[in-house]
Residue, then its C-alpha position, 0 to 999 in steps of 0.5 A: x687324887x695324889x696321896x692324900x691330896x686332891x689335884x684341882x687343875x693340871x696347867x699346860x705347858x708354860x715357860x718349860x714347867x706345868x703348874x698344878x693346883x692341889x689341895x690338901x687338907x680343909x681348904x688348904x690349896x698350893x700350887x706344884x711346878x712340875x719341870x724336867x730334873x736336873x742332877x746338878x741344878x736345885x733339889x726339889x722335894x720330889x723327883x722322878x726319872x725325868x722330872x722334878x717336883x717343885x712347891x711354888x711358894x714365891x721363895x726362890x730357894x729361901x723360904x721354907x717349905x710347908x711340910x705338907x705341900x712337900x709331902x704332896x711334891x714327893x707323892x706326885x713324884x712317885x705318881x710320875x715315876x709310875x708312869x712317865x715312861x710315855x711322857x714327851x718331855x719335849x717342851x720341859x726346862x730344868x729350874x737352870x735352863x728356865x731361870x736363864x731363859x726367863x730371868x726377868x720375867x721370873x723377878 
């Protein structure tokens, strides 16, 4: 559990992010995206030291975000600030890096 929220599946480590299926309240489920946080780049719903917390909603910035899944982002945020000290982050690109390494995979 995360907040209120139950964690359904952690993904593994893909195009420089983790996925991870959450589920909230009933049967309410929505994906997080986990990806290393970068201070000039977009500004997630939810960051630690290291990482930025994403809500995957297909609107690449333009869709507003359900404020519930948000809610989730910023407490699994503070999970991670809690105990991201030990996490390689090897392996991670900000929202910046993996739009320019991904672009037409992203589209």
């Amino acid at each position: 559990m995360v907040g209120s929220w139950k964690v359904l599946h952690v993904g593994p480590l893909s195009r420089g992010g983790r996925v991870i299926l959450m589920r909230g309240a009933g049967d309410d489920r929505f994906e997080l995206e986990v990806l290393l946080r970068d201070a000039e780049g977009p500004r997630p719903p939810g960051e630690s030291g290291k990482f930025a917390v994403f809500v995957r909603n297909a609107g690449n910035g333009s869709t507003s975000t359900d404020e519930d899944h948000g809610l989730a982002a910023m407490s699994l945020a503070a999970h991670l600030r809690a105990c991201e000290a030990p996490i390689d982050p090897a392996g991670f690109l900000t929202m910046r890096e993996r739009s320019a390494t991904y672009a037409r995979e992203l589209e």
